[in-house]
C-alpha positions as a Markdown table, in Angstrom:
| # | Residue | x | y | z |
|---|---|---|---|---|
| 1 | Unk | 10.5 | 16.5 | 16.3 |
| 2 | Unk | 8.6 | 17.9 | 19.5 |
| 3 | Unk | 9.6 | 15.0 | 21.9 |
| 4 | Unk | 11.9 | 12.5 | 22.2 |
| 5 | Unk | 11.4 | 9.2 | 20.0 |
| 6 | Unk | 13.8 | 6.7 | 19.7 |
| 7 | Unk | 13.7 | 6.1 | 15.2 |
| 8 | Unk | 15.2 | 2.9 | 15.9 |
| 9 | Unk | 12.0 | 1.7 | 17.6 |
| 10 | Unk | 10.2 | 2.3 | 14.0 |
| 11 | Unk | 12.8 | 0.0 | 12.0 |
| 12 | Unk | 12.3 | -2.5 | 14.4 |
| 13 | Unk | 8.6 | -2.6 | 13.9 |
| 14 | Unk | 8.7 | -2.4 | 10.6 |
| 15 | Unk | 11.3 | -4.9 | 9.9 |
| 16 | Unk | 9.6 | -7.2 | 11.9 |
| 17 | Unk | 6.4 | -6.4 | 10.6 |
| 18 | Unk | 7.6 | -7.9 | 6.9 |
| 19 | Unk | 8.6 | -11.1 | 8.7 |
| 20 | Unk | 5.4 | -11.9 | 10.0 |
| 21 | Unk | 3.6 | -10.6 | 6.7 |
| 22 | Unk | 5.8 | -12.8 | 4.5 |
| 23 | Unk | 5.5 | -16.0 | 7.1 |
| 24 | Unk | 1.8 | -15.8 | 6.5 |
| 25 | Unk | 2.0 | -16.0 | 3.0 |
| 26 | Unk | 4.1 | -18.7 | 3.0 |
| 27 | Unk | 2.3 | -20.8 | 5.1 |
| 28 | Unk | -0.4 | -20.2 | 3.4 |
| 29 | Unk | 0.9 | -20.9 | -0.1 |
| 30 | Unk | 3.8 | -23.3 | 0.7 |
| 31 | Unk | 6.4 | -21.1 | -1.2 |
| 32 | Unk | 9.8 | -19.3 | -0.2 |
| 33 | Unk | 10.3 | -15.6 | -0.9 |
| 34 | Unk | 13.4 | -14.6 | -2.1 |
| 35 | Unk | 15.1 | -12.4 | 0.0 |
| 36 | Unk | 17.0 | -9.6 | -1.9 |
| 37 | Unk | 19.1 | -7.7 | 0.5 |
| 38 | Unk | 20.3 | -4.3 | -1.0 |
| 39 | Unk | 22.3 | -1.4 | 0.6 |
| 40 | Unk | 22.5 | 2.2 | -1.9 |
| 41 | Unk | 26.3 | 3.5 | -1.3 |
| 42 | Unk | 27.8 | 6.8 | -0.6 |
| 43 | Unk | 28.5 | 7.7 | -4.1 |
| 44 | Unk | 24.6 | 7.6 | -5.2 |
| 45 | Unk | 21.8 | 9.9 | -4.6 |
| 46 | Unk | 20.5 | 8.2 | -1.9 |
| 47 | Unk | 22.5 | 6.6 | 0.9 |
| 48 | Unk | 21.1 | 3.5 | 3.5 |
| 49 | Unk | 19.3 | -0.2 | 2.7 |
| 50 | Unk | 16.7 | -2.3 | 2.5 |
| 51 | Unk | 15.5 | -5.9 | 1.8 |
| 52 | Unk | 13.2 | -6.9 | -0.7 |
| 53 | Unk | 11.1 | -10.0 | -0.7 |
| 54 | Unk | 9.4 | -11.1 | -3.6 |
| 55 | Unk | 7.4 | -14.6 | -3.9 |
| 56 | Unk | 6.3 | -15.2 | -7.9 |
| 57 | Unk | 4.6 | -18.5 | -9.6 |
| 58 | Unk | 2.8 | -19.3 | -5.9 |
| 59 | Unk | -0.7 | -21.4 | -6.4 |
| 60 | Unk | -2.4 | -18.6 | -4.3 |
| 61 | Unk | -0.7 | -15.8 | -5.1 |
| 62 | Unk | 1.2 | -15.0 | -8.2 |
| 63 | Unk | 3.4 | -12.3 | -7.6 |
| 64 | Unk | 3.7 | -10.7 | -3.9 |
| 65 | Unk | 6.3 | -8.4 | -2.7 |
| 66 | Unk | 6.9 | -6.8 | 0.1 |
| 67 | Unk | 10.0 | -4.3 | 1.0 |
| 68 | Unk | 11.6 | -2.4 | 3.3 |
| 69 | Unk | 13.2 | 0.5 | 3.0 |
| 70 | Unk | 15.8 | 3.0 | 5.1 |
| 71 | Unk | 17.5 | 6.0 | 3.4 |
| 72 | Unk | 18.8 | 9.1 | 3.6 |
| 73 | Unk | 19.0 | 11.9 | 0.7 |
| 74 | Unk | 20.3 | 15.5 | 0.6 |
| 75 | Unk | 16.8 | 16.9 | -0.2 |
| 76 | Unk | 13.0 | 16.0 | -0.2 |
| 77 | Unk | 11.6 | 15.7 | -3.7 |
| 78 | Unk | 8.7 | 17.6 | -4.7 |
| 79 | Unk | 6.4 | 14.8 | -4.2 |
| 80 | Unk | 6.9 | 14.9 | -0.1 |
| 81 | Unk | 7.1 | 18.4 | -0.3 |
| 82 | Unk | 3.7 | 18.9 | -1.7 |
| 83 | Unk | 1.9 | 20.0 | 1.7 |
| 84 | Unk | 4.6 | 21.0 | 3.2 |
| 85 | Unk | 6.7 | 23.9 | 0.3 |
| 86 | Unk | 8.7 | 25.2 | 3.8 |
| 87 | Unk | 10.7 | 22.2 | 3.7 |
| 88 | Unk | 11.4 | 22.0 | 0.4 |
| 89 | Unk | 15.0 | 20.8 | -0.5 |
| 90 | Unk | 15.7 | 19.9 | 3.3 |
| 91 | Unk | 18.1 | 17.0 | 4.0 |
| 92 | Unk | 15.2 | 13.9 | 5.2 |
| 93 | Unk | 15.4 | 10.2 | 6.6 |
| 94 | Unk | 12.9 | 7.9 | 5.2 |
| 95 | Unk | 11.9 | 4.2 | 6.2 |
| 96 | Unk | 8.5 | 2.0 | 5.3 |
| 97 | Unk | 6.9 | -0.9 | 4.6 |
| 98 | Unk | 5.7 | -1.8 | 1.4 |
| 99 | Unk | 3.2 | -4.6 | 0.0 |
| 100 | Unk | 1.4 | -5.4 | -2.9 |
| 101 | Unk | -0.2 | -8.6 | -3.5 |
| 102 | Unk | -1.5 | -9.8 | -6.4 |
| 103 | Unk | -3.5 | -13.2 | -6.6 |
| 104 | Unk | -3.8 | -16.3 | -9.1 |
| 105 | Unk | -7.8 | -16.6 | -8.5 |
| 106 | Unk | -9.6 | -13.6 | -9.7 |
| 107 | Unk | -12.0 | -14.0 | -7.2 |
| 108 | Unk | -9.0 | -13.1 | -4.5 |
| 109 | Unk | -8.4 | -9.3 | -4.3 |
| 110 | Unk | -5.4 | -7.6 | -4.9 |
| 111 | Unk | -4.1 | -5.8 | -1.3 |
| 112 | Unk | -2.0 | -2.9 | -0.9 |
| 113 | Unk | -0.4 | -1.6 | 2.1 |
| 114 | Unk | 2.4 | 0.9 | 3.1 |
| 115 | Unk | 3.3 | 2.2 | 6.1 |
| 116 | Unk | 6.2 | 4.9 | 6.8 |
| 117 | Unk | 8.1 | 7.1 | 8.9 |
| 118 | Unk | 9.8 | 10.3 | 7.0 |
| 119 | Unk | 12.3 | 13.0 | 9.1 |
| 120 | Unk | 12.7 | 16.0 | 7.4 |
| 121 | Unk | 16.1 | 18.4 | 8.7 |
| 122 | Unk | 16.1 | 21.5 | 7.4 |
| 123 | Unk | 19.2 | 23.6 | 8.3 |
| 124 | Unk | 19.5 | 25.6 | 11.3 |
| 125 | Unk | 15.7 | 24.4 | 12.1 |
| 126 | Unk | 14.7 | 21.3 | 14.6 |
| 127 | Unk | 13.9 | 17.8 | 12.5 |
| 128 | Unk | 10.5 | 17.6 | 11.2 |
| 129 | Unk | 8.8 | 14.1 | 11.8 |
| 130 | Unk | 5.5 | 12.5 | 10.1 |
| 131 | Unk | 4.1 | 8.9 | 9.4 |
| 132 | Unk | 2.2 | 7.9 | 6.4 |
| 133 | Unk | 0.5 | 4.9 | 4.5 |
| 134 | Unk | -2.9 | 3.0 | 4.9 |
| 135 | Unk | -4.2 | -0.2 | 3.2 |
| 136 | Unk | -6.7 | -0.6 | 0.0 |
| 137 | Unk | -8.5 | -3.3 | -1.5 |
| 138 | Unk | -9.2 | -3.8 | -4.9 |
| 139 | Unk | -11.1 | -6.4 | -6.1 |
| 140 | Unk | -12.0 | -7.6 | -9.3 |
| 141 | Unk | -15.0 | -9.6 | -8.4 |
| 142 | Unk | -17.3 | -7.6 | -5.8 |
| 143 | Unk | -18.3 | -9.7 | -2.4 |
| 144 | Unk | -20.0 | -7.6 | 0.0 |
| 145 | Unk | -18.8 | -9.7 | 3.3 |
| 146 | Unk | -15.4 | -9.6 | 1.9 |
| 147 | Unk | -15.6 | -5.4 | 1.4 |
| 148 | Unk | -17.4 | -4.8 | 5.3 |
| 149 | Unk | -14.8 | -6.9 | 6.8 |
| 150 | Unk | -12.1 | -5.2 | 5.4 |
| 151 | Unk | -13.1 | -1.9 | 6.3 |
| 152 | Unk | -14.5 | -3.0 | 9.6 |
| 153 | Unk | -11.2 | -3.8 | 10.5 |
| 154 | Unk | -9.6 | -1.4 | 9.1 |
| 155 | Unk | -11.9 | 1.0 | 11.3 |
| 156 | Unk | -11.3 | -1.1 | 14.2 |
| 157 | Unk | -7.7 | -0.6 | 13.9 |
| 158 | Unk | -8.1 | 3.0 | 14.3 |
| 159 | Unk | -10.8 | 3.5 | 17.4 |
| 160 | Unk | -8.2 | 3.4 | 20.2 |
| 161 | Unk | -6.6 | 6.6 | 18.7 |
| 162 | Unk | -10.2 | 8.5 | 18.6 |
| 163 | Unk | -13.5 | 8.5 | 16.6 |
| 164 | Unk | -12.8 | 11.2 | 13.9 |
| 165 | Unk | -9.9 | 9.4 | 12.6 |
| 166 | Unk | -11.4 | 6.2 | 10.4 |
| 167 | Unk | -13.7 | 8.4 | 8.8 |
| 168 | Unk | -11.4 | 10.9 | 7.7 |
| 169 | Unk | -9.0 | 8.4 | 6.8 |
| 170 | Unk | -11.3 | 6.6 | 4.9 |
| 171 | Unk | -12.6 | 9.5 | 2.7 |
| 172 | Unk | -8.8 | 10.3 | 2.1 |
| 173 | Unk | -9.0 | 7.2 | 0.7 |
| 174 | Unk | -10.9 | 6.9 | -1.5 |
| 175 | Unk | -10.1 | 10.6 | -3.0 |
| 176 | Unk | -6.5 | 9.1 | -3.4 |
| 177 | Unk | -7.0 | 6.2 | -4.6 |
| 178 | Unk | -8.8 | 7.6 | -7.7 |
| 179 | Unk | -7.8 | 7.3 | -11.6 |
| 180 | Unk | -8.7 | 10.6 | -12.2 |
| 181 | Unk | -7.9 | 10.4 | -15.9 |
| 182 | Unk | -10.9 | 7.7 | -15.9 |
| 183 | Unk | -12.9 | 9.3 | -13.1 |
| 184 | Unk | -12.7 | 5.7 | -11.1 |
| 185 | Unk | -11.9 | 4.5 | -8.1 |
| 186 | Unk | -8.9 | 1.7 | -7.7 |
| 187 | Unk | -10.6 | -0.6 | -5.6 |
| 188 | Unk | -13.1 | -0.1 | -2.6 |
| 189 | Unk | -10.5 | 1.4 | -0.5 |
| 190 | Unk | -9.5 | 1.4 | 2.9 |
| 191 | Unk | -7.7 | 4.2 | 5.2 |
| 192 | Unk | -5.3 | 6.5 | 3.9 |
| 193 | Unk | -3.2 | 9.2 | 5.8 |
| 194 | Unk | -0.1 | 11.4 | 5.3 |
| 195 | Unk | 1.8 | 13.9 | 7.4 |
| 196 | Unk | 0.5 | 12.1 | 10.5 |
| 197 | Unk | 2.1 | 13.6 | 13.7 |
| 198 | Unk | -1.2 | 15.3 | 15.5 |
| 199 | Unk | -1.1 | 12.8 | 18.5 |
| 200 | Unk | 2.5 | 13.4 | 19.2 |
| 201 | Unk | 5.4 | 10.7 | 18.1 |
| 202 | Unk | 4.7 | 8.0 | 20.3 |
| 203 | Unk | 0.6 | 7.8 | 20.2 |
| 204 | Unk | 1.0 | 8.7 | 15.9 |
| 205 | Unk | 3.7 | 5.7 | 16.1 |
| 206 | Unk | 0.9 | 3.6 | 18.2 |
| 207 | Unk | -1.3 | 4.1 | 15.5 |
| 208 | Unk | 0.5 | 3.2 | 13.1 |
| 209 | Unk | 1.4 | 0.0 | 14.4 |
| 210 | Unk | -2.2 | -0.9 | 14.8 |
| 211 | Unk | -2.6 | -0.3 | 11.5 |
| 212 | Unk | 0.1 | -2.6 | 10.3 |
| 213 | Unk | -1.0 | -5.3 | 12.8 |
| 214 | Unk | -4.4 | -5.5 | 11.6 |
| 215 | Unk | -3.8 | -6.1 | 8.1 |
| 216 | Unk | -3.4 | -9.4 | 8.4 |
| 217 | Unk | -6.4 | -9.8 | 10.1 |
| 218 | Unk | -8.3 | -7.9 | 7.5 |
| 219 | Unk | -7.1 | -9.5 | 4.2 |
| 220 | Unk | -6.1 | -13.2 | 4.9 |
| 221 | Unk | -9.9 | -14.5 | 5.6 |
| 222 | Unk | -10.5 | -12.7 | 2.9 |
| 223 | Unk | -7.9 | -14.8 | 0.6 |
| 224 | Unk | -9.3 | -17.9 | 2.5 |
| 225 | Unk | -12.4 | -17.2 | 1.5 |
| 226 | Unk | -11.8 | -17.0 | -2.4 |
| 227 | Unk | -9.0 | -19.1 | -3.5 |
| 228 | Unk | -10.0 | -22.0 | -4.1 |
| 229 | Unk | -12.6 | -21.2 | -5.8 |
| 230 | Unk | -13.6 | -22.1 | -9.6 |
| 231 | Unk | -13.0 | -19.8 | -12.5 |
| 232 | Unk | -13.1 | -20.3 | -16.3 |
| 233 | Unk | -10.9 | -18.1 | -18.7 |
| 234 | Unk | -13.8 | -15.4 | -18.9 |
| 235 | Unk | -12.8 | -13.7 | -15.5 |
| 236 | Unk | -9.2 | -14.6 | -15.9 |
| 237 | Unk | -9.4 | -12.3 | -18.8 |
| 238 | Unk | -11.4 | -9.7 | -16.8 |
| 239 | Unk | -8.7 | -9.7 | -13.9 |
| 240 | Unk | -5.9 | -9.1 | -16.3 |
| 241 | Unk | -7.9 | -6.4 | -18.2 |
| 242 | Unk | -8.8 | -4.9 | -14.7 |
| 243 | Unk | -5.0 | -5.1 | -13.5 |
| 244 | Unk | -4.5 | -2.7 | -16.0 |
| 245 | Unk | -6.2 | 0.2 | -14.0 |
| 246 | Unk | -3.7 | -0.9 | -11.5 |
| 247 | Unk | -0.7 | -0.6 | -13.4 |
| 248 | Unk | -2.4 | 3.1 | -14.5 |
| 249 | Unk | -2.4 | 4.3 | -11.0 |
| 250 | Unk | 0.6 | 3.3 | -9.8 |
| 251 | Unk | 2.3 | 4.7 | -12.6 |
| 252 | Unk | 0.6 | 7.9 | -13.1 |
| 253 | Unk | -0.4 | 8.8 | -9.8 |
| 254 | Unk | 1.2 | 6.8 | -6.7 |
| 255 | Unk | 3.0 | 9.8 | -4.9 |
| 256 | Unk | 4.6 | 6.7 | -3.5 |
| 257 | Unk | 6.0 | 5.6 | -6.5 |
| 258 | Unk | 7.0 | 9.2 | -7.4 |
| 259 | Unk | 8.8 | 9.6 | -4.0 |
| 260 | Unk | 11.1 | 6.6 | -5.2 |
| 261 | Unk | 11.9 | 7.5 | -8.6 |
| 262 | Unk | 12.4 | 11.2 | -7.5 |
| 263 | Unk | 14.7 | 10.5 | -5.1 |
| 264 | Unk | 16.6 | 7.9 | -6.6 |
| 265 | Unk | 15.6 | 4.9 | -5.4 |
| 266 | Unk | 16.0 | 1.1 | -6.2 |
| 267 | Unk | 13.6 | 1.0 | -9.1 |
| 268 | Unk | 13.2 | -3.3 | -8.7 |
| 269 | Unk | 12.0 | -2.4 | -5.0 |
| 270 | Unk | 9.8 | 0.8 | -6.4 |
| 271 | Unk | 8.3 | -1.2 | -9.0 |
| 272 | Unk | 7.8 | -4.6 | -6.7 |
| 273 | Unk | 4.3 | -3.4 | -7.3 |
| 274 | Unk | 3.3 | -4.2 | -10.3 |
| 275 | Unk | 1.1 | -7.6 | -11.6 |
| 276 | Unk | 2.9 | -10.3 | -13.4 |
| 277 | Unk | 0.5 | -10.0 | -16.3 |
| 278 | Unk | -1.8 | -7.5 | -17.2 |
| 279 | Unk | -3.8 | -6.7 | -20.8 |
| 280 | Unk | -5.3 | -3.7 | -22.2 |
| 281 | Unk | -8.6 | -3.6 | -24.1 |
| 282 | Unk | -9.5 | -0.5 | -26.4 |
| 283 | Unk | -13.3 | 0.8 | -24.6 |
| 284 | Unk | -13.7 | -2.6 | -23.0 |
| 285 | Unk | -17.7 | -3.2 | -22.4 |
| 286 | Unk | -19.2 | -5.6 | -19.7 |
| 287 | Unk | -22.4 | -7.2 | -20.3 |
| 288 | Unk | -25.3 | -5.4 | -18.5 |
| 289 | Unk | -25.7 | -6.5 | -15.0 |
| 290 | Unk | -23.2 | -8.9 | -15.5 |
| 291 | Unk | -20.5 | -9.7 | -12.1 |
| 292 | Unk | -18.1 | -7.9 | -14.7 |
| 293 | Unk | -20.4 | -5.0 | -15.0 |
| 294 | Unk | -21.4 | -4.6 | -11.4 |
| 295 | Unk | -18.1 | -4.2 | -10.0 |
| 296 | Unk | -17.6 | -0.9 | -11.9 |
| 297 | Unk | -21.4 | 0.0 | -11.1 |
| 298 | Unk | -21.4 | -0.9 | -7.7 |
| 299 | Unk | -18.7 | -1.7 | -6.1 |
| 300 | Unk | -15.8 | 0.8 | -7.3 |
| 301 | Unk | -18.3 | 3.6 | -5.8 |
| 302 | Unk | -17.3 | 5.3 | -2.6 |
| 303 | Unk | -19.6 | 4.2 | -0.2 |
| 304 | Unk | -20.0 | 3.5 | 3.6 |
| 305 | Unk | -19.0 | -0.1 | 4.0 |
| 306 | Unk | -19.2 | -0.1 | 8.0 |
């Protein structure tokens, strides 16, 4: 690291940050999260803890987890390393937030959003210090307000820091987010970044805690929006179908989800990500210009939302 910066300061945010997430919920959908503290010991590949809070069977939201993590490991796995080959195998530190949510009304969009810090220490070399993560939406039922707020505040978030960064961030995301076995986008984005250190520690920490304090801003008048309202089994159906291309990703292409596994993480925490229920259908086929339809024609296109 180039300066001073205190790596308890980024627990502290982040710890408290899943507080206030999980307090929203829970006001809003008058039900507890379980609250699974965990610790990895000295014996296992990786060494520290965490606590994972998972709320299932809610009236607004189905399943919804959200964990921290803090660990240490004796070297990077490839998926960290990817950009960055001269630290390969290095000693590293890694803590971050982690959220998926996935809603009961299909009209509700699913959220993600992870934020993180990762410390590389390569021997006889100074630590090496980045920050990661973003947020995405991905509905399954297109609203236009519901995709310009989100990305308005998601843009919003990230002015203070200088112009150039929401659009590049937003490009990244939507080139990560990306089935590429299907050529189609996960949702309708958001802002994505990774090996984020080019304002210094403290202004790269800044922005990241802008990020994280925005999202609730950005996804709960969304949710308020669309709970309550009415839906048959025809788009129940199409969410489930649709949450399938979720499952996809996150499996096959989440470097997030790679980091864990690689490094030996705490595959309930990894996994707190997937839906409660999800189907498959062989060459599913909406109905021509049908809501179905027009969220693959339409809204899973990159596009210029603000």
């Amino acid at each position: 690291m180039t300066e001073d910066f205190d790596i308890s300061d980024a627990r502290s945010y982040l710890t408290g940050l899943q507080q206030r997430i999980t307090s929203a919920l829970n006001a809003m959908d008058d039900m507890p999260f379980v609250v699974d503290a965990w610790r990895k010991e000295a014996h296992e590949p990786l060494q520290g803890n965490g606590i994972t809070m998972m709320m299932e069977g809610g009236a607004v939201f189905e399943r919804a987890g959200c964990g921290f993590s803090h660990v240490t490991g004796p070297k990077l796995p490839p998926s960290a390393t990817a950009h960055r080959p001269e630290l390969s195998g290095a000693p590293f530190e890694a803590m971050g937030v982690s959220l998926v949510f996935h809603p009961r009304n299909p009209y509700v969009p699913t959220v993600h959003m992870n934020l993180r810090m990762i410390v590389a220490k390569p021997e006889g070399l100074p630590p090496v210090a980045w920050f990661g993560g973003g947020m995405d939406l991905t509905p399954y039922y297109g609203f236009e307000e519901d995709a310009v707020h989100f990305h308005q505040t998601c843009k919003s978030s990230l002015m203070p820091f200088g112009q150039d960064l929401h659009p590049r961030f937003k490009t990244w995301c939507d080139i990560y987010f990306c089935n590429k076995h299907r050529q189609e986008q996960r949702g309708v984005g958001g802002i994505f970044f990774d090996d984020f250190s080019e304002l210094g520690m403290q202004q790269s920490f800044a922005m990241l805690q802008s990020v994280g304090d925005a999202f609730l801003t950005a996804y709960m008048p969304i949710v308020g929006r669309r709970k309550d309202m009415a839906y048959g089994e025809k788009e129940r159906d199409f969410q489930l179908y649709r949450r399938g291309r979720y499952v996809e990703f996150n499996l096959v292409w989440d470097r997030g989800t790679h980091f864990g596994l690689q490094s030996g993480g705490r595959t309930e925490s990894i996994l707190l990500s997937m839906p409660p229920l999800v189907s498959w259908s062989y060459k599913h086929q909406s109905l021509s210009g049908s809501p179905e339809a027009q969220l693959v024609s339409y809204f899973l296109v990159p596009k210029d939302w603000v």
